[in-house]
C-alpha positions as CSV (number, residue, x, y, z in Angstrom):
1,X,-1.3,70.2,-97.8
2,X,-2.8,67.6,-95.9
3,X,-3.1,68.4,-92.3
4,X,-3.5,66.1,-89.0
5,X,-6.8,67.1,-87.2
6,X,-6.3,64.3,-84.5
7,X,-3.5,62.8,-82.6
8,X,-3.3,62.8,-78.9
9,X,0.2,63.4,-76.7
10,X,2.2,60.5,-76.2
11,X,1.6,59.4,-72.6
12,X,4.0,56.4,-71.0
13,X,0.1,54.0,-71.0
14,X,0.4,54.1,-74.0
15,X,1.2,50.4,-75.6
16,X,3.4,52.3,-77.9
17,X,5.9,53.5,-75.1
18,X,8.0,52.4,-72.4
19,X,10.9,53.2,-70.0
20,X,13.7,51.2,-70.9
21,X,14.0,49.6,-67.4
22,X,10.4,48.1,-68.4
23,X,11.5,46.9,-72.3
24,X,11.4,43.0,-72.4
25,X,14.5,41.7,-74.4
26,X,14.5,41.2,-77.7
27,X,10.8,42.5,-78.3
28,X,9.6,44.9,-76.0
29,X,6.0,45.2,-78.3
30,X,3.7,43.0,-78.6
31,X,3.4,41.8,-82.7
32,X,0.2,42.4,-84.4
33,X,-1.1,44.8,-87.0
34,X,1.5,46.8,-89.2
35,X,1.6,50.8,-89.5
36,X,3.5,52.0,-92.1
37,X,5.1,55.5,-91.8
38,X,5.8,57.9,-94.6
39,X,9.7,57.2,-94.0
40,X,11.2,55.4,-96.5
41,X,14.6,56.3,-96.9
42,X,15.4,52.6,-96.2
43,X,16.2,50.4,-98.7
44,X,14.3,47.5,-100.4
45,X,14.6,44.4,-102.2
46,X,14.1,46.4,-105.7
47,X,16.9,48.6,-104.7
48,X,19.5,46.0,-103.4
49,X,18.7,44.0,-106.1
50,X,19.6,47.1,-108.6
51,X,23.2,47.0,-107.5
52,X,24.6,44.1,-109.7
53,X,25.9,45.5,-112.8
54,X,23.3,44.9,-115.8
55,X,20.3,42.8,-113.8
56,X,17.0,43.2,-114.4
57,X,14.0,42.2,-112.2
58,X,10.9,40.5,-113.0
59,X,8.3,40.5,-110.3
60,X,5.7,37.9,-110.6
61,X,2.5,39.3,-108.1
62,X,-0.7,40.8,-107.9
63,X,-1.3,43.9,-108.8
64,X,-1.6,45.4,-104.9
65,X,1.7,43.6,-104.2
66,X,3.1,45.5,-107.4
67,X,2.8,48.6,-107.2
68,X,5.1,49.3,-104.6
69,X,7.9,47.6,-106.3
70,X,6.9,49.5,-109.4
71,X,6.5,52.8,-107.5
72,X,10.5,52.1,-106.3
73,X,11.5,51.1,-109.3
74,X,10.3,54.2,-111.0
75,X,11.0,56.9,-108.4
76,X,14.8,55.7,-108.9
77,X,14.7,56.2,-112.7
78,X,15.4,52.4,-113.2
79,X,12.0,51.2,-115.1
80,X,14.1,49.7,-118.2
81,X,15.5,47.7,-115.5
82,X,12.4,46.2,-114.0
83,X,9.3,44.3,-115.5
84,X,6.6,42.5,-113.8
85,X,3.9,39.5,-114.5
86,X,0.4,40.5,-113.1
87,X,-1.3,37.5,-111.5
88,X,-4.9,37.6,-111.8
89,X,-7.8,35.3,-110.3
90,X,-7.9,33.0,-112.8
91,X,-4.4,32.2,-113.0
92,X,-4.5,31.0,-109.1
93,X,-7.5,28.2,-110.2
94,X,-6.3,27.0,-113.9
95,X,-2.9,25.1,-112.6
96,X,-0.7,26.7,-115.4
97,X,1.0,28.9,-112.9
98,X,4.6,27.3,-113.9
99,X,3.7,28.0,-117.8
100,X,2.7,31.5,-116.7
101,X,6.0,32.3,-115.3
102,X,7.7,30.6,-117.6
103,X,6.1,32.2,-120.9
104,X,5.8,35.6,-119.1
105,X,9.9,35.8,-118.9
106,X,10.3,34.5,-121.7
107,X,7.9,37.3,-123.7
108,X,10.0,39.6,-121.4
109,X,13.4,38.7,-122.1
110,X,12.4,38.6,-125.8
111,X,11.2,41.7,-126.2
112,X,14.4,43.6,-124.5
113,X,16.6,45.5,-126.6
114,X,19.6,45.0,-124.5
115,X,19.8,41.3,-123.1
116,X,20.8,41.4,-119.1
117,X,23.5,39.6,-117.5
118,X,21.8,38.8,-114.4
119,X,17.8,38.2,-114.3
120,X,16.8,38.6,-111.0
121,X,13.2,36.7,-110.7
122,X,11.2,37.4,-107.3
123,X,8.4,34.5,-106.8
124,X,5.9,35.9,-103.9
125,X,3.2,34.3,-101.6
126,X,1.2,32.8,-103.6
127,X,3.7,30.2,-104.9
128,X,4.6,29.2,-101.8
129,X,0.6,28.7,-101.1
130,X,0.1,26.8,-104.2
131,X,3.3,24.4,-104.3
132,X,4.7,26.3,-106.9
133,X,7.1,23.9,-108.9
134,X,9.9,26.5,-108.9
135,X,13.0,24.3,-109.7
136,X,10.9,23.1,-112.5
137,X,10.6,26.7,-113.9
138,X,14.1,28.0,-113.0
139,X,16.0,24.5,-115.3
140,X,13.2,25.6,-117.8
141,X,14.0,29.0,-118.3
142,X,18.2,28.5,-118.0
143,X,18.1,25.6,-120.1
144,X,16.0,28.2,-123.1
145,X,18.2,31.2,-122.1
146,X,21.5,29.6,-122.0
147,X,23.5,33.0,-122.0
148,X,21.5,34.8,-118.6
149,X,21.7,34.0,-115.3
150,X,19.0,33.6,-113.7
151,X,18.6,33.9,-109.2
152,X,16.0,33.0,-107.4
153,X,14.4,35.3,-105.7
154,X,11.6,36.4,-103.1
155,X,9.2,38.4,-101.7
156,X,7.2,36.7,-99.5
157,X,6.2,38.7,-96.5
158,X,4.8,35.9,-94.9
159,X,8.2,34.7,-93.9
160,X,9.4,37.7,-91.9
161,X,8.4,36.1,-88.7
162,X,10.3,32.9,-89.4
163,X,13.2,31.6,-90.9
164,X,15.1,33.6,-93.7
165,X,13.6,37.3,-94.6
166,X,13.3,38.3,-98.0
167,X,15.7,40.6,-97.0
168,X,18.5,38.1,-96.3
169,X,17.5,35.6,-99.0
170,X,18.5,38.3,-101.5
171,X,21.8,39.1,-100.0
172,X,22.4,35.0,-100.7
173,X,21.1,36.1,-104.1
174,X,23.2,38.7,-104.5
175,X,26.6,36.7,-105.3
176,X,25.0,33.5,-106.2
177,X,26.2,34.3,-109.8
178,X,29.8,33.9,-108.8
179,X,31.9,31.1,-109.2
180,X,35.1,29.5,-108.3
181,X,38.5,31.4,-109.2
182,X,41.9,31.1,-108.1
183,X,42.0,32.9,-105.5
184,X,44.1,36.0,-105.5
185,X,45.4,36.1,-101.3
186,X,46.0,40.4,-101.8
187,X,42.2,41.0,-102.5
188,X,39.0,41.0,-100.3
189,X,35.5,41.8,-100.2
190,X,32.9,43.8,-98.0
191,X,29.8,41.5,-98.8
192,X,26.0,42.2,-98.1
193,X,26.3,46.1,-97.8
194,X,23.6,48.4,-99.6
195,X,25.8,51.8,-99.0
196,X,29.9,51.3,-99.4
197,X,32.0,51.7,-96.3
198,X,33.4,55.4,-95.9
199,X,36.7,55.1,-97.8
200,X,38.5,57.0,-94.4
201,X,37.5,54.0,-92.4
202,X,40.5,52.8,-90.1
203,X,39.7,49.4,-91.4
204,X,39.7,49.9,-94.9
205,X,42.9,52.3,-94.8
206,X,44.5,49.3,-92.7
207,X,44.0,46.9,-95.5
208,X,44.9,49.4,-98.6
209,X,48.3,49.8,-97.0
210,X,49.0,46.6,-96.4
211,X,48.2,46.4,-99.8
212,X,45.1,44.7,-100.1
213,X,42.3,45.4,-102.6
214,X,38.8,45.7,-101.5
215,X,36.1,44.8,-103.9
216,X,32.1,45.8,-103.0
217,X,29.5,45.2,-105.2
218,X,28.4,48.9,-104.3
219,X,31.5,49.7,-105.9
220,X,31.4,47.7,-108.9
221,X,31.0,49.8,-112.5
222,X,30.0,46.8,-114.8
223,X,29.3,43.2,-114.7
224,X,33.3,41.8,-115.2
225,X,34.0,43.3,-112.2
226,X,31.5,42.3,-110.4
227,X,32.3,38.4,-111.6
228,X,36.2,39.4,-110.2
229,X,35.1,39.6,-106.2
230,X,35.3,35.3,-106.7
231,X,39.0,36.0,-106.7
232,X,38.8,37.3,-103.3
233,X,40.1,34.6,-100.5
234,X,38.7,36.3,-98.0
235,X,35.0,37.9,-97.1
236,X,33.9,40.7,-94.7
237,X,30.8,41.6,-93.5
238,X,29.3,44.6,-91.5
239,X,25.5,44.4,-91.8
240,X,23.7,41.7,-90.2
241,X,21.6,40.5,-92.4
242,X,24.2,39.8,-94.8
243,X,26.0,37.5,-92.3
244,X,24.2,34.3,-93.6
245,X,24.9,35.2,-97.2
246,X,28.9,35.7,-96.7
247,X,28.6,32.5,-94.4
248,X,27.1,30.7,-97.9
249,X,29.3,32.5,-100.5
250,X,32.2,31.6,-98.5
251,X,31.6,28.0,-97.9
252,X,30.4,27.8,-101.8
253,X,33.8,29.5,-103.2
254,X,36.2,28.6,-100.5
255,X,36.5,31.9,-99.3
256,X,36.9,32.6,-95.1
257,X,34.7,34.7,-93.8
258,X,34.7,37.6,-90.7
259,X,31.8,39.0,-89.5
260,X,32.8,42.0,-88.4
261,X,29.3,44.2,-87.1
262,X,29.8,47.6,-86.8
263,X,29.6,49.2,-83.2
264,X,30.7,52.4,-81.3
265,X,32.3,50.8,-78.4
266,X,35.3,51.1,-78.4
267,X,36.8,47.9,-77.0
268,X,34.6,46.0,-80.1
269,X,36.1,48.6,-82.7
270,X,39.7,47.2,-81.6
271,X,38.3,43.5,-81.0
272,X,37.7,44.0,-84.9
273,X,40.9,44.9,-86.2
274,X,42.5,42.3,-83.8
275,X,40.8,39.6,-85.6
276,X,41.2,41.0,-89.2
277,X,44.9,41.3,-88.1
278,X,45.2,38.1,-87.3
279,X,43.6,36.6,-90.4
280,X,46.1,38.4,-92.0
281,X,48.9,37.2,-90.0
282,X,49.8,40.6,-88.8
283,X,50.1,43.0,-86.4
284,X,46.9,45.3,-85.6
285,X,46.9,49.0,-86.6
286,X,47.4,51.4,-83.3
287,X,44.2,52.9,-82.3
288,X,45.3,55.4,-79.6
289,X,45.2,58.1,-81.8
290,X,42.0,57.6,-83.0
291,X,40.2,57.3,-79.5
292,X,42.0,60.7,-78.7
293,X,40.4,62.1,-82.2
294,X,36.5,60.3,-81.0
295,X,37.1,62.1,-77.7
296,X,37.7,65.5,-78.8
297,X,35.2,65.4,-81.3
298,X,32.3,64.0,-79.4
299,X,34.0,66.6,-76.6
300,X,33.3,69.1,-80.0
301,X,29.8,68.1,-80.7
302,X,28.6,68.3,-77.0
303,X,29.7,71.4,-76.7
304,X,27.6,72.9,-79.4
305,X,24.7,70.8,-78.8
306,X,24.7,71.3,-74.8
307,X,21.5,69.3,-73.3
308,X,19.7,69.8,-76.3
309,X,17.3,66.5,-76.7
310,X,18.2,63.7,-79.0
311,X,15.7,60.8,-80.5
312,X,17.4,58.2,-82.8
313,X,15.9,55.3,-84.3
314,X,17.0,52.0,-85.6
315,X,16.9,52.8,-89.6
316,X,20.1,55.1,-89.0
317,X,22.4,52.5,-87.5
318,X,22.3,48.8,-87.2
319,X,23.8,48.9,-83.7
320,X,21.0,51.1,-82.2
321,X,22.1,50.5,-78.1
322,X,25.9,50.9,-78.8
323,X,25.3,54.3,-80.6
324,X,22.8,55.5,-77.4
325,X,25.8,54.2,-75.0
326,X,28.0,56.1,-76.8
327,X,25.9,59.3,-76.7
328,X,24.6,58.8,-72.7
329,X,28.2,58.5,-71.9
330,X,29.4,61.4,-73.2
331,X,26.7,63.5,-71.5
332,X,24.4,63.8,-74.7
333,X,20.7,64.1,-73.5
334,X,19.1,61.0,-75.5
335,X,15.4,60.7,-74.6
336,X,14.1,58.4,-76.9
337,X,14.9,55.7,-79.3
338,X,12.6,54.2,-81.5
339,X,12.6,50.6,-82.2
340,X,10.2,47.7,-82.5
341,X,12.9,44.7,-81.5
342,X,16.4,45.3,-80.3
343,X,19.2,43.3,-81.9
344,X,20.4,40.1,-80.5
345,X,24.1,40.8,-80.9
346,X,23.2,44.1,-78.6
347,X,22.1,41.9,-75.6
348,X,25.3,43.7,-73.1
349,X,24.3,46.9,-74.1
350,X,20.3,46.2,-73.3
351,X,21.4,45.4,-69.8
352,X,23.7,48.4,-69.4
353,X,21.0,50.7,-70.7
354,X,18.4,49.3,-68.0
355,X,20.7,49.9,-65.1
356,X,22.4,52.9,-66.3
357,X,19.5,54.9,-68.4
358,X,16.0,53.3,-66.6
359,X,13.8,56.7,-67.2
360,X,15.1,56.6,-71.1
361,X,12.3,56.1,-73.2
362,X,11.6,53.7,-76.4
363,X,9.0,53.6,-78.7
364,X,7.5,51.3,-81.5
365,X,7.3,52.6,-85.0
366,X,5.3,50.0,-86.8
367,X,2.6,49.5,-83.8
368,X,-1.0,50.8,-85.7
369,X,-1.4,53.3,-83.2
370,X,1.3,55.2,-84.2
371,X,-0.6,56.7,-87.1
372,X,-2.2,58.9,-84.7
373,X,0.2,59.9,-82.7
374,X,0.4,63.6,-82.1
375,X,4.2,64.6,-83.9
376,X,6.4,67.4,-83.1
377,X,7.1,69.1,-79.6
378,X,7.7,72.7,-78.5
379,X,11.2,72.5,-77.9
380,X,14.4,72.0,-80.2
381,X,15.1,68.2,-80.4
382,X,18.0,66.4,-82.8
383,X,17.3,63.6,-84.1
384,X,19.4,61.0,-86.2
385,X,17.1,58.8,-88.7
386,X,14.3,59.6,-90.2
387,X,11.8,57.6,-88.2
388,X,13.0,59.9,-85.7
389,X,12.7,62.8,-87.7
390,X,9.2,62.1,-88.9
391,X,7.6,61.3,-85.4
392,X,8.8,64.1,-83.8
393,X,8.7,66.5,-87.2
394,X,11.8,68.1,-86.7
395,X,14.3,69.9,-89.2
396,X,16.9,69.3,-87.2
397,X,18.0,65.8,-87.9
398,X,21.0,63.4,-89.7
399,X,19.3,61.6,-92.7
400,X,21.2,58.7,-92.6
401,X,20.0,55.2,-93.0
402,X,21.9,51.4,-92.6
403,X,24.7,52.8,-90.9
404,X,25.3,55.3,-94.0
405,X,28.5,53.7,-94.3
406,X,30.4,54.5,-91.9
407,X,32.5,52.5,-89.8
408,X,34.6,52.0,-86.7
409,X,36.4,55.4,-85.0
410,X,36.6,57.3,-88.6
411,X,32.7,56.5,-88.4
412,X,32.3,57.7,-85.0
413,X,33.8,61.1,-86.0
414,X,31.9,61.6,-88.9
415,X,28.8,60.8,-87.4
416,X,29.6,63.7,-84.7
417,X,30.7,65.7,-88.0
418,X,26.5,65.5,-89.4
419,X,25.4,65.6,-85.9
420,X,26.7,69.2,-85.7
421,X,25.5,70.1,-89.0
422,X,22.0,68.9,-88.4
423,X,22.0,70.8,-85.3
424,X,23.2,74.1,-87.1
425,X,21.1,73.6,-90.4
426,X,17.1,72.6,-90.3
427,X,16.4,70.5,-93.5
428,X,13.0,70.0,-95.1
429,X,12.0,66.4,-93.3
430,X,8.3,66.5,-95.4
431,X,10.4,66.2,-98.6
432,X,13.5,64.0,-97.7
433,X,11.8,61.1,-95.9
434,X,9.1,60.1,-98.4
435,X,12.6,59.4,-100.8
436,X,12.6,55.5,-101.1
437,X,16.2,54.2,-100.9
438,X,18.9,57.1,-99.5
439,X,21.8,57.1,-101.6
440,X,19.7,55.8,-104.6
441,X,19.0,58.4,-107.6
442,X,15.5,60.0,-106.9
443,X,13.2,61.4,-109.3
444,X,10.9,62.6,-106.3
């Protein structure tokens, strides 16, 4: 077993820290060179991409950019879904690169036993470098392989620090295979989630008895009903990243769209239903029940956990700030959070954070001196995420990731629900974080 033999104590010098009431909004690290960390319970492009029904993915890279996408599409038992054109030196200087990908699909698709509905192919870097002609070799390949459908799609690091992410280019990829339906006004979607939304979510039983159905491609079993969400007149999204591709899908089909981001405020989770009520020209579910059922079980959870310290980190939950809010103001003892940027839609809870929790600590993840880092502490400390989890090596911790799809006051409870179970029960943090893509089959 491979064992640290440096490391140093985190001290608040440190570029890597800082009191909150020192954190510059959004970024409170300076950008620069990348560290890694043996978390991965996140998901990635070759996951996401793995939820529609009967795709297969052709990467078209370099071999160092390739084996990680290989790697992920092995460890989750999907390699008959996944295939990949190596790009060598020569092909960068010969000026063939749009035969290349062309004939390297093409020998691909040809050789598969079982055609796909959905070819998903990701163009990297390099193209965008050389002026890749990819509309030339996307009408090429649809116009020889009439009965596929082919999306365009990327990874292209390069474009993380500006405009679209990979990330949300592929939740615009996602749906681009739908078209226009009549609309059926009793059925909606959840668009641009990785995880589906717990089914006990206030929201979700709001809309099931009014009688609504809820389509998710999370949800979907095969291709048909994947092509049946166009029928939906209405679109909802949770995550932010997959606002922008609900705003596109929606203006595309005709749909309307809420955005509707998760938080654990209370006056947000109602502001929520008001609007979805509203869309649907009715009368919003009462809540006062459910903020009686919160109280008593974050009452429940403090109890057993008493001032035990907590670390939680921004792969858990989208809303990061809310969830600390939520936590400080029930009398949890949160000392750290680890981020590397806060969320722009969190800009009320930054503030109240500053005033209300100064001496509350945050910490990068991704700055390069985080590799040596000394991990683990002498006392008992709960964390929730497995950044978390890994920087302070604790058993003691919720492996959840993306918001683990939970949602609104039913979300809030069952988040205090794993909270208490991760305090009573030590899990093995070495083996569950390497796991790429929670919630994803693992042959690790």
């Amino acid at each position: 077993m491979l064992k640290m033999i440096h490391g140093k104590p985190l001290e608040m010098e440190d570029p890597e820290i800082l009191y909150m009431k020192d954190a510059a909004w959004p970024v409170p690290f300076q950008p620069g060179l990348e560290y890694n960390s043996p978390a991965h319970g996140t998901w990635n492009i070759v996951h996401t991409g793995m939820l529609i029904p009967g795709s297969h993915q052709i990467y078209v890279c370099a071999a160092n950019c390739n084996r990680g996408v290989v790697l992920t599409a092995a460890e989750m038992n999907a390699t008959d879904r996944f295939s990949s054109i190596a790009l060598c030196e020569d092909d960068l200087i010969d000026g063939n690169m749009e035969e290349l990908v062309i004939d390297g699909v093409t020998d691909i698709l040809e050789r598969l036993e079982r055609k796909p509905t959905v070819v998903l192919l990701f163009t990297v870097c390099l193209h965008h470098f050389m002026g890749c002609d990819l509309e030339y070799i996307y009408r090429t390949l649809r116009e020889r392989f009439p009965d596929q459908r082919f999306v365009d799609c990327y990874m292209d690091p390069i474009m993380q620090k500006g405009g679209l992410t990979p990330d949300q280019k592929l939740r615009i990829g996602l749906y681009s295979c739908l078209e226009e339906r009549k609309k059926n006004p009793k059925q909606v979607n959840i668009i641009g989630n990785d995880l589906p939304t717990e089914p006990d979510s206030e929201m979700l039983q709001f809309l099931k008895q009014m009688g609504y159905t809820v389509k998710d491609i999370t949800t979907c079993k095969n291709f048909d009903e994947y092509l049946s969400m166009s029928e939906s007149f209405l679109n909802l999204s949770f995550y932010p990243p997959a606002k922008v591709g609900a705003d596109q899908l929606s203006e595309r089909l005709g749909m309307k769209h809420l955005y509707l981001p998760n938080s654990f405020d209370y006056e947000k989770i109602d502001w929520n239903l008001e609007i979805l009520a509203n869309m649907l020209n009715t009368e919003a579910p009462e809540t006062a029940n459910l903020k009686e059922k919160c109280e008593r079980k974050l009452a429940e959870a403090k109890s057993l956990i008493g001032n035990t310290p907590i670390a939680l980190d921004a792969t858990a939950v989208p809303a990061l700030l809310s969830l600390t809010k939520l936590l400080l103001t029930h009398g949890f003892h949160v000392v750290r959070i680890y981020t590397d940027s806060f969320s722009t839609e969190e800009k009320a809870e930054y503030k109240w954070l500053q005033k209300n929790a100064p001496n509350l600590t945050v910490c990068a993840t991704i700055h390069p001196k985080m590799r040596v880092f000394l991990r683990g502490q002498e006392e008992k400390l709960l964390a929730i995420g497995q950044k978390a989890a890994y920087f302070h090596q604790t058993p003691y911790f919720v492996n959840m990731v993306e918001g683990g799809g939970l949602y609104g006051y039913e979300g809030i409870c069952r988040l205090m629900d794993w909270l208490m179970e991760a305090f009573m029960k030590p899990k093995d943090t070495k083996d569950l974080v390497i796991r790429k893509g929670l919630g994803c089959e693992s042959c690790i």
